[in-house]
C-alpha positions in Angstrom: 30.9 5.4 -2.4 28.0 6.4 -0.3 26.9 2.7 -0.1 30.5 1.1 0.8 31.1 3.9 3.7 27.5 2.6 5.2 28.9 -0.6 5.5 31.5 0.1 7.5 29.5 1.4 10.2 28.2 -1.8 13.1 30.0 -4.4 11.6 28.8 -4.4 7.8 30.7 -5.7 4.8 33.3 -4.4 3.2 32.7 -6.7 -0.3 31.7 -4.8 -3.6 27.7 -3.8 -3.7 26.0 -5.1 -6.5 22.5 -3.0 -7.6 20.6 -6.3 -6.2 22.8 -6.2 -2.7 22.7 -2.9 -1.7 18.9 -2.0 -0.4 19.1 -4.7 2.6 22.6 -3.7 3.5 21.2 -0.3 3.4 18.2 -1.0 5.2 20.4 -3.0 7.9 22.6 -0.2 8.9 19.4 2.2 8.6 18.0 0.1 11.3 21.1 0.0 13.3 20.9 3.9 13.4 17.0 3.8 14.6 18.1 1.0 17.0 21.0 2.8 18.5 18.8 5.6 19.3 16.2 3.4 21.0 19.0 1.5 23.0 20.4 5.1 24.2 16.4 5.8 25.0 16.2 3.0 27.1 19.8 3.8 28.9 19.0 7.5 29.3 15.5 6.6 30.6 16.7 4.2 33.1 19.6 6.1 34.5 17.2 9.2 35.1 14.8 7.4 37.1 17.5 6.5 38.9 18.2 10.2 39.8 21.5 10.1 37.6 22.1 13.7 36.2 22.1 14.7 32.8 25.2 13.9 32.5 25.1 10.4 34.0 22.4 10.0 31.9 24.5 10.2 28.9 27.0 7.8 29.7 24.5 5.1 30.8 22.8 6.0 27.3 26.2 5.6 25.4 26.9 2.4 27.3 23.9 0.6 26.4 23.9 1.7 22.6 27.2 0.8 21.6 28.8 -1.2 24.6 27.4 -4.5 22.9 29.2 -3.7 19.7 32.7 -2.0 21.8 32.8 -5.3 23.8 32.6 -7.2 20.4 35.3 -5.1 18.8 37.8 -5.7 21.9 37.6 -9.6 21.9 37.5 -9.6 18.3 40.5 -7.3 18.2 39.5 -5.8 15.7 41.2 -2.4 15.5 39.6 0.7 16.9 36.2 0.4 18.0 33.3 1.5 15.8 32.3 4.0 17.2 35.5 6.2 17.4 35.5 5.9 13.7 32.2 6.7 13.2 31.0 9.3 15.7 28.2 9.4 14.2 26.6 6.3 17.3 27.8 9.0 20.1 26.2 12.4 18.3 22.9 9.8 18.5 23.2 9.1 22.1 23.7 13.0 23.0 20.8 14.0 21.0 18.7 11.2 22.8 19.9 11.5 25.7 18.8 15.3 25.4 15.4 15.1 24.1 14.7 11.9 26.8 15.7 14.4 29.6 13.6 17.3 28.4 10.9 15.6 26.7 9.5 12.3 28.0 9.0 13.5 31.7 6.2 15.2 29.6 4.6 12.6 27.3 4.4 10.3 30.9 3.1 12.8 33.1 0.9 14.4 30.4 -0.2 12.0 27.5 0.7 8.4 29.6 3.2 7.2 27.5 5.5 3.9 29.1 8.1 2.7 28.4 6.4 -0.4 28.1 4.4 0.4 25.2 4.1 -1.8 22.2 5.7 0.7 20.4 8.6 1.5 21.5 9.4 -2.4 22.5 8.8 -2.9 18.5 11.2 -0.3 17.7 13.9 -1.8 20.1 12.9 -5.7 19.0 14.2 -3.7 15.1 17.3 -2.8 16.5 17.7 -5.6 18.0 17.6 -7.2 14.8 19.8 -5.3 13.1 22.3 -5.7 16.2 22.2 -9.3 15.9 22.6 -9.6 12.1 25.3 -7.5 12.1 27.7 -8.2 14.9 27.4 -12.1 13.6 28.5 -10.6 10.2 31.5 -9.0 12.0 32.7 -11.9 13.4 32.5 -13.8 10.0 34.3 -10.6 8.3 37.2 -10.6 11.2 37.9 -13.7 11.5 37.3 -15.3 8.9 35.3 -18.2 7.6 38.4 -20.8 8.4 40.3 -19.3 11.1 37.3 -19.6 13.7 34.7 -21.8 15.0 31.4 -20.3 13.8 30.7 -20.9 17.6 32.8 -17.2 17.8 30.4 -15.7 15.0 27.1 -16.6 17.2 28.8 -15.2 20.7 29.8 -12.0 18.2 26.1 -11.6 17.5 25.0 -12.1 21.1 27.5 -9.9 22.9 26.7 -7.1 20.3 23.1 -7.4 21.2 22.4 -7.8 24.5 26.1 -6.3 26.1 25.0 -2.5 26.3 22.1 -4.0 28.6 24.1 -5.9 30.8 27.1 -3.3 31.3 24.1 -0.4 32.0 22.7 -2.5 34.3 25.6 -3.6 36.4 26.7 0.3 36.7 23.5 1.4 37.6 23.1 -1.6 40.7 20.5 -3.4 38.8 19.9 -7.7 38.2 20.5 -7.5 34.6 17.3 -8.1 33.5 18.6 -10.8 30.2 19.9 -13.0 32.8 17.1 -13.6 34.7 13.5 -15.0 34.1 11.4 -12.2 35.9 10.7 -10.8 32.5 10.0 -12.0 28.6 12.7 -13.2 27.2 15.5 -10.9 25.6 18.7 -12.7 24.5 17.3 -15.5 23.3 15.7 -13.8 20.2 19.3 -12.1 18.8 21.0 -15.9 19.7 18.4 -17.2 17.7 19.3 -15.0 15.1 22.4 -15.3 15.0 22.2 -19.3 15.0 20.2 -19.1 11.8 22.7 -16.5 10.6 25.8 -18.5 10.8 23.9 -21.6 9.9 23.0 -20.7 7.1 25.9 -19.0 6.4 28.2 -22.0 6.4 25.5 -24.3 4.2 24.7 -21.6 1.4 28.0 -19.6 0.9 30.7 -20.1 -0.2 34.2 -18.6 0.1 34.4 -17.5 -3.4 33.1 -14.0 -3.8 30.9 -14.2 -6.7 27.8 -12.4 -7.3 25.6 -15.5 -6.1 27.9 -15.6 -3.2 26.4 -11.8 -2.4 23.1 -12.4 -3.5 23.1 -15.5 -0.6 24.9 -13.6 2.0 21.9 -10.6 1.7 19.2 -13.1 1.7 20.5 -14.9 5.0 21.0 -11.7 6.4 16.8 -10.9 6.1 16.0 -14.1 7.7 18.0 -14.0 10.3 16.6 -10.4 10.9 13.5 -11.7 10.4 13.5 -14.6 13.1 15.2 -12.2 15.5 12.6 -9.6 15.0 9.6 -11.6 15.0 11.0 -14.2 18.1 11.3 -11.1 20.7 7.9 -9.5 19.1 6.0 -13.2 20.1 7.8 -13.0 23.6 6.1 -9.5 24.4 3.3 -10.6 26.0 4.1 -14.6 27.1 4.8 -16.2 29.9 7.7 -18.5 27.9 10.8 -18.5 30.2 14.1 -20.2 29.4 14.0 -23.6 32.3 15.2 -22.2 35.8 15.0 -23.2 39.2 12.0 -22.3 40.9 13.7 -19.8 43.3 11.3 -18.3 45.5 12.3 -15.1 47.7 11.2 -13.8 50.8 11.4 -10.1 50.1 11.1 -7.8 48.0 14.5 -6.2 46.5 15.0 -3.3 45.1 15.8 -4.8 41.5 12.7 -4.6 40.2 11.8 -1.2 40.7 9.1 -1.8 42.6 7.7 -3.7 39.2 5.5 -6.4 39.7 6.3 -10.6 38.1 4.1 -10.2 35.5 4.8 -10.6 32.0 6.2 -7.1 30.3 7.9 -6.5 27.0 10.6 -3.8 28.3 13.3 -2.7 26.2 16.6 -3.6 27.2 
């Protein structure tokens, strides 16, 4: 059906919908889509100001949006990564990837729009989400619930979050910007996330598939969404930093684009 093919897309479920399960499994992987297309934004975007061509562009687009979720599938050996079974993640990226190049040189030299904007960090904090949710849920589906320390299902849900980032950044000879505390915290949202995800997971459900079993599984699912969501939304504008050492440097490096210390949401 319709609804089980949706699930096979970033890591869903492939257990039997019931009529009360299938609206947040649907709205999971409808977020995933949005959020794949705002990762690819964010890749395309950064690799242009970079002076890549449109080309180069693409790849750095294609890296960030689904290299979180390849990396995932190659540790978890999990059979052919998801999205050479569902092209549909790389048709996204093109598309983006197209209309970034063509388009937003216009709405920032014209109407002023950032990349920094509210907006657009909400839409990414969404995918984020649904990144987070879902590669935890992968790692439970994989390997199952007693074959593997849930420790593997909250590196699953981190990896497929915040992996795109770090590969795009490392190509493009740029500090990944999760790793360091120049800007609001990132990672720590989805690895929240995924925390409450497999926390909860282990406490409420159990191995039995039974409708309750389903009913639990789609409820954790929302929190953990939820607390992902909301954590990197409260982080836009804070100065909260994970504890570091207070590094002070002499010069100015190239890293930062030429971006002031200040607090800024930015998408990954």
């Amino acid at each position: 059906s319709s609804s089980s093919s949706l699930l096979n897309f970033r890591g869903g479920s492939s257990t039997a919908l019931t009529a009360s399960t299938v609206s947040v499994d649907n709205f999971l992987n409808a977020v995933d889509i949005f959020g794949t297309a705002v990762f690819a934004f964010s890749g395309a975007l950064t690799a242009g100001k970079k002076g890549m061509d449109l080309l180069g562009m693409f790849i750095i687009a294609t890296i960030t949006a689904v290299g979180g979720g390849t990396v995932r599938d190659l540790v978890l050996d999990s059979g052919t990564v998801f999205w050479m079974e569902q092209t549909l993640y790389v048709q996204i990226t093109a598309v983006t990837t197209l209309l970034t190049f063509y388009v937003w040189p216009t709405l920032e030299s014209k109407l002023g729009w950032k990349d920094t904007a509210v907006l657009i960090c909400t839409a990414d904090a969404l995918g984020l989400g649904a990144f987070s949710v879902l590669g935890t849920q992968k790692a439970i589906n994989v390997l199952g619930r007693d074959k593997a320390h849930p420790l593997a299902w909250v590196l699953s849900g981190l990896v497929s979050s915040c992996f795109g980032g770090i590969i795009r950044d490392m190509m493009i000879l740029q500090k990944p910007r999760v790793l360091y505390p120049e800007r609001t915290l990132y990672a720590t949202p989805p690895l929240l996330g995924s925390i409450v995800y497999t926390v909860l997971t282990i406490f409420f459900t159990s191995t039995k598939n039974t409708t309750n079993q389903l009913r639990n599984t789609q409820i954790i699912a929302s929190i953990a969404f939820l607390v992902t969501f909301v954590s990197r939304v409260i982080c836009f504008n804070t100065s909260l930093r994970l504890p570091h050492w207070d590094i002070k440097s002499t010069t100015k490096t190239d890293n930062n684009n030429g971006e002031d210390d200040k607090p800024s949401p930015r998408i990954d």
